[in-house]
C-alpha positions as CSV (number, residue, x, y, z in Angstrom):
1,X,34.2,-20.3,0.0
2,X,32.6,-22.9,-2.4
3,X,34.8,-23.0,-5.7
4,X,33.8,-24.3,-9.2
5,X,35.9,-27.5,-9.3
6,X,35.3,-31.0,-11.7
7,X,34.2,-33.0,-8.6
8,X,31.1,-31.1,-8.4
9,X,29.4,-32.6,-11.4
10,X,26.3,-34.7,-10.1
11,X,26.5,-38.6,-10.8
12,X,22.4,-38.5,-11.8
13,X,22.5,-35.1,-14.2
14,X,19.7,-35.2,-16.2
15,X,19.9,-36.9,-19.9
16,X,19.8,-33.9,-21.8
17,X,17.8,-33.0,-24.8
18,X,20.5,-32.4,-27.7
19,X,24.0,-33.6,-28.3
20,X,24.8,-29.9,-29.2
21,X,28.9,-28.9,-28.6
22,X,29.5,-26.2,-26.0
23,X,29.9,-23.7,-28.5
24,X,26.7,-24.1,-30.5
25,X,24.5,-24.0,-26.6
26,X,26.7,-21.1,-26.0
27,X,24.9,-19.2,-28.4
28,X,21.6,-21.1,-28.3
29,X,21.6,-19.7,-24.7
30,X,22.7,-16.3,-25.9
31,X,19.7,-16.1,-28.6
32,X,17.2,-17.4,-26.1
33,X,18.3,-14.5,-23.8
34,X,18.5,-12.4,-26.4
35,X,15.1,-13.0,-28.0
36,X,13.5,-13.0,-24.3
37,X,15.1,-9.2,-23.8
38,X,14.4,-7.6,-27.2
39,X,10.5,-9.0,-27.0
40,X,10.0,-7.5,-23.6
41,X,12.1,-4.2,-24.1
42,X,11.6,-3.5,-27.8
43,X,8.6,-5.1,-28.4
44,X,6.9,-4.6,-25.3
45,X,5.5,-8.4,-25.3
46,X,3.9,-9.8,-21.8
47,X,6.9,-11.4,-20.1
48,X,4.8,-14.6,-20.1
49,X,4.9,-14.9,-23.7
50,X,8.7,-13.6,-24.2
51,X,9.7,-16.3,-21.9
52,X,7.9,-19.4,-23.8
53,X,9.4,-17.8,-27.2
54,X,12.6,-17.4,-26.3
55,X,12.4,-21.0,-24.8
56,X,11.6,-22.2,-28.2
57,X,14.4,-20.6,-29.8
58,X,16.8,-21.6,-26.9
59,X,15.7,-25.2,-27.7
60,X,16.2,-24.8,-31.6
61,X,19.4,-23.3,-31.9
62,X,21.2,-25.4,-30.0
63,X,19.3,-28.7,-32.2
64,X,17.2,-30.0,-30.0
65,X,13.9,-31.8,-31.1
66,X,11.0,-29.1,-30.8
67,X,8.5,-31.5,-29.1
68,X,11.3,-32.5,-26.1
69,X,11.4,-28.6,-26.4
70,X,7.8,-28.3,-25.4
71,X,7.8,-31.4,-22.9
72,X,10.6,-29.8,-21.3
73,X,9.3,-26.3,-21.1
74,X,5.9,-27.3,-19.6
75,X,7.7,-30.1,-17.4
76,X,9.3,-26.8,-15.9
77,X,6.3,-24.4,-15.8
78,X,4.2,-27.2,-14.3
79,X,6.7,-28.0,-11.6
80,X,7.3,-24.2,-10.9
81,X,3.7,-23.4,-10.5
82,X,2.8,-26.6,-8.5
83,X,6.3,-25.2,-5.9
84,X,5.4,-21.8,-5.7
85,X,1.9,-21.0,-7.2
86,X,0.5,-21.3,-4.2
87,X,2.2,-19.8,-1.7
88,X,2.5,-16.7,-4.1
89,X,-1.2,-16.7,-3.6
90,X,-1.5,-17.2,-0.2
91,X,0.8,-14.6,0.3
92,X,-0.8,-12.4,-1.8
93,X,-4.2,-13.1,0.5
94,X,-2.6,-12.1,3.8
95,X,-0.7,-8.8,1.9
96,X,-4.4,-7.5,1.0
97,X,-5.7,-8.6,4.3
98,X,-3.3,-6.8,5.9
99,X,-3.7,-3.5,3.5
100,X,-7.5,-3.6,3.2
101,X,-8.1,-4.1,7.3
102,X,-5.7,-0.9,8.2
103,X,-3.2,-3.5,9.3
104,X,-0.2,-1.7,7.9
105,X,-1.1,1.8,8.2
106,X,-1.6,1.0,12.4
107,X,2.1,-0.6,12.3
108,X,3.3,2.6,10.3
109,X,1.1,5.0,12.5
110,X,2.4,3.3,16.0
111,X,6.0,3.5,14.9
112,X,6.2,7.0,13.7
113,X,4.3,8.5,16.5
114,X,7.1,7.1,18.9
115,X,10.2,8.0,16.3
116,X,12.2,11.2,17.2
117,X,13.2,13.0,13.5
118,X,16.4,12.0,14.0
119,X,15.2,8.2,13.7
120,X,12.8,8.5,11.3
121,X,14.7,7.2,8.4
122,X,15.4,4.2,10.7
123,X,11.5,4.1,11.5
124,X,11.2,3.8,7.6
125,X,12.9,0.9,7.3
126,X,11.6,-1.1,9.8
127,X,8.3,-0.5,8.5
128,X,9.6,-0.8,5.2
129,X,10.9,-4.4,6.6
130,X,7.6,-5.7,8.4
131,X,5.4,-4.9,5.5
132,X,7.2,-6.3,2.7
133,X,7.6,-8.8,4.6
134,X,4.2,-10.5,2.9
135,X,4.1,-7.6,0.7
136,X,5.1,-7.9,-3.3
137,X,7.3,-4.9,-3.9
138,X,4.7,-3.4,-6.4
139,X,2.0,-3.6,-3.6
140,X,4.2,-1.9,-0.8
141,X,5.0,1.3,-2.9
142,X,1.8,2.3,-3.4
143,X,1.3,0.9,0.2
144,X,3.8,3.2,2.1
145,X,4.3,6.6,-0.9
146,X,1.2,8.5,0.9
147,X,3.3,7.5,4.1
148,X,6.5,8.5,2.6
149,X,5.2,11.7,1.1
150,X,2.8,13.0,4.5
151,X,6.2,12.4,6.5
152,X,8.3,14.2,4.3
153,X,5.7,17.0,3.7
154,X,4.9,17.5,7.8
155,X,8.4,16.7,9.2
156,X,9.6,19.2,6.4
157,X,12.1,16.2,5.0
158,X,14.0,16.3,2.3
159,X,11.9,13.6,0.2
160,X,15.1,11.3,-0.4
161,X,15.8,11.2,3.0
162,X,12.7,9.3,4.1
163,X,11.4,7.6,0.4
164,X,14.9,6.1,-0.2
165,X,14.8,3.5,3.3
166,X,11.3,3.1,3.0
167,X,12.6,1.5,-0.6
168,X,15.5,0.0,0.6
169,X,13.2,-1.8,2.6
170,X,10.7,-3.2,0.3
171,X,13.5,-3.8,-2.4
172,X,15.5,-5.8,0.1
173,X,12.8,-8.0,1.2
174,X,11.4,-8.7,-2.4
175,X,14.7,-10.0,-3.9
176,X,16.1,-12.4,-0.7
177,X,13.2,-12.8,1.5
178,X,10.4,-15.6,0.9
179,X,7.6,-16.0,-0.2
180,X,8.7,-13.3,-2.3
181,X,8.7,-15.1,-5.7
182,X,11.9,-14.6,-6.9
183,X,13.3,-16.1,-4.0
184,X,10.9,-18.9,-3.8
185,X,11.7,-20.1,-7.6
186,X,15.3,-20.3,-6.7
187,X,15.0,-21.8,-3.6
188,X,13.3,-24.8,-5.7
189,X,15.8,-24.6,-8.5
190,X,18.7,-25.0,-6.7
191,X,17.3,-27.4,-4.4
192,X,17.9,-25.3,-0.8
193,X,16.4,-25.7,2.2
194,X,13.6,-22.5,3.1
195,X,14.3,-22.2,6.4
196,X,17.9,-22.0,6.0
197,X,17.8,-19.6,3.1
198,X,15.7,-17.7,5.3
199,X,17.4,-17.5,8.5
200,X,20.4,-16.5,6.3
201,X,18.5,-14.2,4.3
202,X,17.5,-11.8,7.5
203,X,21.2,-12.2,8.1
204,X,21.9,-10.5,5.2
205,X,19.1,-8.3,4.4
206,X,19.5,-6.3,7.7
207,X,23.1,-4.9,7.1
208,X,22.4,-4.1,3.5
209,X,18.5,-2.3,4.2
210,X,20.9,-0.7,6.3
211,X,23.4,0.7,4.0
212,X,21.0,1.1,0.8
213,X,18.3,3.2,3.3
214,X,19.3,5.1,5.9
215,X,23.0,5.6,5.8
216,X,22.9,6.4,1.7
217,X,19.6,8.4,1.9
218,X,22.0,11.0,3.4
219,X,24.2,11.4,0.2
220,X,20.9,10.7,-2.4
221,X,19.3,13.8,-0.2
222,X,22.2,16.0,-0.8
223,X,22.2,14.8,-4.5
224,X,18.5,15.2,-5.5
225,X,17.0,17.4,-2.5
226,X,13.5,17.7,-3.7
227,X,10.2,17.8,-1.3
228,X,7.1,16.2,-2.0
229,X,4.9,17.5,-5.4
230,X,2.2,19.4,-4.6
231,X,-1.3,17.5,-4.8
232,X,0.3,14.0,-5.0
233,X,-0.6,13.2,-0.9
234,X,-3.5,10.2,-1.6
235,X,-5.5,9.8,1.4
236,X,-5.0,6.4,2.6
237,X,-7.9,3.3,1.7
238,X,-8.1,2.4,5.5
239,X,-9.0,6.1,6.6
240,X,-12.5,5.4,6.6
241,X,-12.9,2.4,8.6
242,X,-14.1,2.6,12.2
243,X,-11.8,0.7,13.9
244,X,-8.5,-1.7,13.1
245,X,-6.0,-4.2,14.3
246,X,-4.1,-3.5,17.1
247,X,-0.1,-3.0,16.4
248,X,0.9,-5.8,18.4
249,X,-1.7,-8.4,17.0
250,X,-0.7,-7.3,13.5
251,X,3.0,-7.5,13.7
252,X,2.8,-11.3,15.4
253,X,0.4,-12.2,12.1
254,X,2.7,-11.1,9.9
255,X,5.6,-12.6,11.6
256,X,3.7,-16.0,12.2
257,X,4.8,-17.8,9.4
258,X,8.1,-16.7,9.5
259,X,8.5,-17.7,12.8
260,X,7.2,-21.1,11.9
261,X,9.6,-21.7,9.1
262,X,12.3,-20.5,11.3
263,X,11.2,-23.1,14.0
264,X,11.7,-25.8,11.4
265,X,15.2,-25.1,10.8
266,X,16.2,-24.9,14.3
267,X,14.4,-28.1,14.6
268,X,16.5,-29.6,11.5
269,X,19.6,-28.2,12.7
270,X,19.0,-29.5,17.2
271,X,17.7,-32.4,16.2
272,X,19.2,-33.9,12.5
273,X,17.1,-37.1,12.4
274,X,14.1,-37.1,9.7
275,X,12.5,-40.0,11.8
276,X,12.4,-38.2,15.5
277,X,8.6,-37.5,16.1
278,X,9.6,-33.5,16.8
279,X,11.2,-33.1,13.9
280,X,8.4,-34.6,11.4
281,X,5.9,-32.7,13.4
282,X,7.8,-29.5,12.7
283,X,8.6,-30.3,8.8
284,X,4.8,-30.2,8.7
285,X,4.3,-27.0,10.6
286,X,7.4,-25.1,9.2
287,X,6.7,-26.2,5.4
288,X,6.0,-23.1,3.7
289,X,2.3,-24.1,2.6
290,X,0.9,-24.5,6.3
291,X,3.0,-21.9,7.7
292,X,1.1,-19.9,4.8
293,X,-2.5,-21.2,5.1
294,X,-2.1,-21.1,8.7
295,X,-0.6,-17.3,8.8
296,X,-4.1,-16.4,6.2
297,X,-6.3,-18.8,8.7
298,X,-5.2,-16.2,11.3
299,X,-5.5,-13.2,9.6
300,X,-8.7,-13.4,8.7
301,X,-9.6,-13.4,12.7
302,X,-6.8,-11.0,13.9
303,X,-7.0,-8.4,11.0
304,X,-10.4,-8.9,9.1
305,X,-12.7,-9.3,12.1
306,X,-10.6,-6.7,14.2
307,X,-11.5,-4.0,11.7
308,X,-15.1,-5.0,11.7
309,X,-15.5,-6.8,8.4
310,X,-18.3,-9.5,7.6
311,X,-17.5,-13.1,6.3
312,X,-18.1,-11.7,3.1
313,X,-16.0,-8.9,3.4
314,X,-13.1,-11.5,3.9
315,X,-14.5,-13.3,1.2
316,X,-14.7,-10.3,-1.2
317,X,-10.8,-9.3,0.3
318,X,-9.9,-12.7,-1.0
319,X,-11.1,-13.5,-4.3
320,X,-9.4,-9.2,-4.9
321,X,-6.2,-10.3,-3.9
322,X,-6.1,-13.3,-6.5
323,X,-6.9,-11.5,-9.4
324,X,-4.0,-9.3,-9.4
325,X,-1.2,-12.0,-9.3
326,X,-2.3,-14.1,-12.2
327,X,0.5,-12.6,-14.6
328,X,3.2,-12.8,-11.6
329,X,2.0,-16.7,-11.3
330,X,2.1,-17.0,-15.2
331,X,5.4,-15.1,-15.5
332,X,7.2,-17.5,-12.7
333,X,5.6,-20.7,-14.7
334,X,6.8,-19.8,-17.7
335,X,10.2,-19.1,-16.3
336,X,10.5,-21.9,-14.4
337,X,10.1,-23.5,-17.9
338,X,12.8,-21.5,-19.6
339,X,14.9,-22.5,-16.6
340,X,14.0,-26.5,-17.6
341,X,15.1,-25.7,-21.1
342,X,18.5,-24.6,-20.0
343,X,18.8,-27.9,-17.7
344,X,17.5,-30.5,-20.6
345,X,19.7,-28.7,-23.1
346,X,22.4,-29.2,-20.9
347,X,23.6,-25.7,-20.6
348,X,24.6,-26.4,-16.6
349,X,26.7,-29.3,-17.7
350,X,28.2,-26.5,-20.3
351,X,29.1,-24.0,-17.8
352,X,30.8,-26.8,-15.3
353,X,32.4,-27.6,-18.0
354,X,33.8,-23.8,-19.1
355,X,34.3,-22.9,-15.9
356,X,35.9,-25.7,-14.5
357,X,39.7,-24.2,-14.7
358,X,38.3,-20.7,-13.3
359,X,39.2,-19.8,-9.4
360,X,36.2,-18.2,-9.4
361,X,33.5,-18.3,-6.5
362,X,30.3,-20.2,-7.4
363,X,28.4,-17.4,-5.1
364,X,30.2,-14.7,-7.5
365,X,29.4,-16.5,-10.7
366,X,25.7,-16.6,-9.8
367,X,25.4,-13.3,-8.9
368,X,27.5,-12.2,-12.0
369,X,24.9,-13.8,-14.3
370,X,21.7,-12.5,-12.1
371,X,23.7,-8.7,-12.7
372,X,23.6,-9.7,-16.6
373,X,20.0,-11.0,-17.3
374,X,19.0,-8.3,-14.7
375,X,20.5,-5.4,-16.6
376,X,19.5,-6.8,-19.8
377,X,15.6,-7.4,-18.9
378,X,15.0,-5.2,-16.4
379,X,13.4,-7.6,-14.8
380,X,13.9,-9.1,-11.2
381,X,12.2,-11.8,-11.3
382,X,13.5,-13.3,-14.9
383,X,16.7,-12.8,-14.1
384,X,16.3,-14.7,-10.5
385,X,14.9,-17.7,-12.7
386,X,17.1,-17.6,-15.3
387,X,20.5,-17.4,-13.3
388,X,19.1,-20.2,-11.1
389,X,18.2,-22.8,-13.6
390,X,22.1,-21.8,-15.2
391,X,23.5,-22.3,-12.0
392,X,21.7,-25.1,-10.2
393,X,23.9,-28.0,-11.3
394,X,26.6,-25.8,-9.1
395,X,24.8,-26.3,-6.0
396,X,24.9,-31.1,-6.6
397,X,27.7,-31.0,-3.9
398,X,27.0,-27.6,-1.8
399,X,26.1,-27.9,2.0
400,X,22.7,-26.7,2.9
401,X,24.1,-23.5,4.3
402,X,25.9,-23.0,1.0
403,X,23.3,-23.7,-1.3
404,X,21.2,-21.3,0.3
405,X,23.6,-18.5,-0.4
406,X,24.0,-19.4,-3.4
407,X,20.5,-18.6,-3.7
408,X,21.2,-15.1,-1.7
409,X,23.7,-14.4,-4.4
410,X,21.6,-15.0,-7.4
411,X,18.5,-12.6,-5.8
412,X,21.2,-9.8,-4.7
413,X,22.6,-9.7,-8.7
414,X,18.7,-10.1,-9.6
415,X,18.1,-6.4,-8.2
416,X,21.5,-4.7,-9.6
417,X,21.2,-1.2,-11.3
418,X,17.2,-0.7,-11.9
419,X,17.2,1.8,-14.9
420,X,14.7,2.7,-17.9
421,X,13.9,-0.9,-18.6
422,X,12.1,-1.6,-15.1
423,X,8.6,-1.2,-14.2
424,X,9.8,-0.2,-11.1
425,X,12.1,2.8,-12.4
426,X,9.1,4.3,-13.6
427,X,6.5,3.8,-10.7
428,X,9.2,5.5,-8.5
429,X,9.8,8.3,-10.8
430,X,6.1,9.1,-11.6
431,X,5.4,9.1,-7.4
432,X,8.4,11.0,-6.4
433,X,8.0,13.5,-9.5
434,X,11.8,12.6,-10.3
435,X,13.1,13.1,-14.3
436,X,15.3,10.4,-15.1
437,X,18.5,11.8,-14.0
438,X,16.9,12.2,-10.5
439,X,16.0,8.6,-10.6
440,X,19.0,7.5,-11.9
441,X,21.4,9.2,-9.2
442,X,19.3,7.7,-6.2
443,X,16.8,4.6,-6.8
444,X,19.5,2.8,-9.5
445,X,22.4,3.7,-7.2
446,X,20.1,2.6,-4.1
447,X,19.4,-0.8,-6.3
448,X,22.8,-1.6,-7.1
449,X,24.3,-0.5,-3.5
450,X,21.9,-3.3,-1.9
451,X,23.1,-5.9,-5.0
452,X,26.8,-5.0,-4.0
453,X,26.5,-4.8,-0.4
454,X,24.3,-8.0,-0.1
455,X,26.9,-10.5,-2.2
456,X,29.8,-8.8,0.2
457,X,27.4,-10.3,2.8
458,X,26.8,-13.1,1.2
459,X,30.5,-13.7,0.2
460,X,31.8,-13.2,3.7
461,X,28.8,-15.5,5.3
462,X,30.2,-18.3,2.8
463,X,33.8,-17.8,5.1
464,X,33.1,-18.6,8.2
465,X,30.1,-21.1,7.4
């Protein structure tokens, strides 16, 4: 297990921005925090704006010169958006693709006409699984609830017991999956390889969907056993299309890029020499923005002609699908400036320097940090970037196998305890017709049993590898 030690301090750290002590950045980083969470929760100011505001303040408290401020902040966002903006985008494209052309309701249709009742929490989170797979979590609820509630109502299921995999799912896949954002942002943070982080990210996400769906939906059923509200069954967007994508066609679109990446590993790992023709050829294929484009290329064809639709019904799909992701872009940017901010000000140097006599795990610090900025924002995704650009000095001297769990950690403490300051608390309340206690006893014990369950996964991976 990787342990903060001295030796771990990079030889090239970046010069940083102030001379501040460790005490005075302590609580520069403390008032940046602090400003970021009281604009977002109290204030109700666009995460975007919270994020540059608080970066300011960061950068003034602890004495640094506001224009390196600025030229560190847009450094960040500029370097974020150019890593991720696009595949956020690209993954957005072949999400709608695969909602608009009935892609996900045949993969939802095709396994629960062949799931016994017994299964069919375990048929939720596999479909769960393969739609969030280039799914934002947001997207997939609204996606799957008229699924969740016409099982529940026809099967005469307790709603718990098929809603809470079905969420497991999606949540599981948004916070250590990419091209999920979060995970993507921390993956260039931290400096880990995608494939890797990947590989080991099905590793863990499997066990814990497990766990957090299926097994605990038993208990959260006991706990809050309500059945679907009457009059809150939508009818689904793809009911009235004439035909759509075969089941087998759809699952290998979605999968396509993941196979890719996953090819490019393997490749990195058999092979281990950057100049071998194979292995260049595969860097190409498996890098994230051709295993992408390549996976929306094929879309189009396999999903958007399959269901009948013109070139300007792709087109139209398209430009839809952009639109909506413009404040997740912006909100990423901005944190991956407040994320620069910490590194120029020095604050990783700080906590090396802190923590240095602590026998603590690095994997366990990370995810502490993610549980705090999580807790205190509400927000998954700021408190992926945040923890990340505090921790990334920690991964100078990790393996590649290492670094990527440190990244596993950070997006397992990034979805700890959901509660009254998450968008999502709210959007699964309002579509389960839950009061707060409800929510409370099963989608913020559901959130923090896959943040626990997934750093005991991670923490145990980090043994033997």
């Amino acid at each position: 297990m990787t342990h903060l030690s001295v030796e771990m301090l990079a030889a090239d750290a970046v010069e940083p921005i102030t001379t501040a002590g460790h005490a005075q950045l302590g609580i520069a980083v403390l008032a940046g925090i602090a400003v970021i969470v009281l604009l977002i929760t109290k204030f109700k100011l666009h995460a975007f704006l919270s994020l540059i505001i608080g970066s300011l303040v960061l950068g003034a408290v602890a004495g640094a010169p506001l224009d390196k401020v600025i030229t560190s902040f847009s450094a960040g966002l500029g370097t974020t958006v150019a890593g991720t903006g696009v595949l956020i985008a690209l993954g957005a494209v072949l999400g709608r693709l695969l909602a608009d052309s009935g892609g996900a309701d045949q993969i939802v249709d095709t396994i629960l006409a062949r799931a016994s009742r017994k299964a069919m929490p375990w048929a939720m989170v596999l479909i769960a699984g393969i739609v969030g797979l280039p799914i934002f979590f947001e997207v997939g609820i609204v996606l799957l609830i008229p699924v969740v509630l016409l099982v529940a109502k026809r099967g005469n299921f307790s709603l718990m017991r098929i809603g809470i995999p079905a969420l497991a799912g999606l949540s599981v896949m948004h916070g250590l999956i990419p091209p999920h954002p979060g995970p993507l942002v921390a993956i260039d943070a931290v400096g880990a390889n995608l494939g890797v982080t990947l590989a080991l990210g099905v590793v863990v996400a499997i066990p814990t969907a497990i766990i957090a769906g299926p097994v605990f939906s038993r208990y959260a059923a006991r706990w809050v056993d309500i059945h679907p509200p009457e009059n809150m069954v939508p009818e689904r967007a793809t009911d009235d299309l004439e035909k759509r994508p075969g089941f087998g066609i759809t699952v290998a679109t979605v999968l396509l890029p993941v196979v890719m990446m996953l090819a490019k590993a393997l490749v990195d790992i058999v092979v281990d020499n950057p100049e071998h023709t194979v292995q260049r050829v595969f860097d190409v294929i498996g890098s994230p923005l051709i295993a992408l484009l390549t996976a929306v290329l094929v879309a189009m064809f396999t999903l958007g002609r399959a269901a009948g639709f013109t070139r300007g019904r792709i087109a139209t799909t398209v430009e839809k699908s952009l639109a909506p992701i413009a404040g997740v872009v912006l909100i990423v940017g901005a944190g991956g400036g407040f994320k620069q901010t910490l590194v120029d000000a020095g604050v990783g140097q700080m906590i090396l320097d802190v923590s240095k006599g602590w026998n603590i795990s690095a994997l366990l610090l990370a995810w502490l940090i993610a549980v705090a900025i999580r807790l205190a924002t509400g927000s998954a995704t700021v408190a992926t970037i945040s923890a990340a650009g505090l921790v990334a000095p920690l991964a100078a001297e990790m393996s590649t196998t290492h670094a990527a769990l440190l990244v596993l950690a950070i997006g397992c403490g990034s979805l700890f305890f959901s509660h009254v300051n998450d968008a999502g608390f709210w959007l699964v309340k309002e579509y389960f017709g839950m009061n707060v206690g409800q929510t409370l006893k099963t989608w913020s014990v559901m959130e923090t049993l896959i943040s626990v369950v997934g750093i005991g996964c991670v923490l145990l991976l980090s043994l033997v590898l």
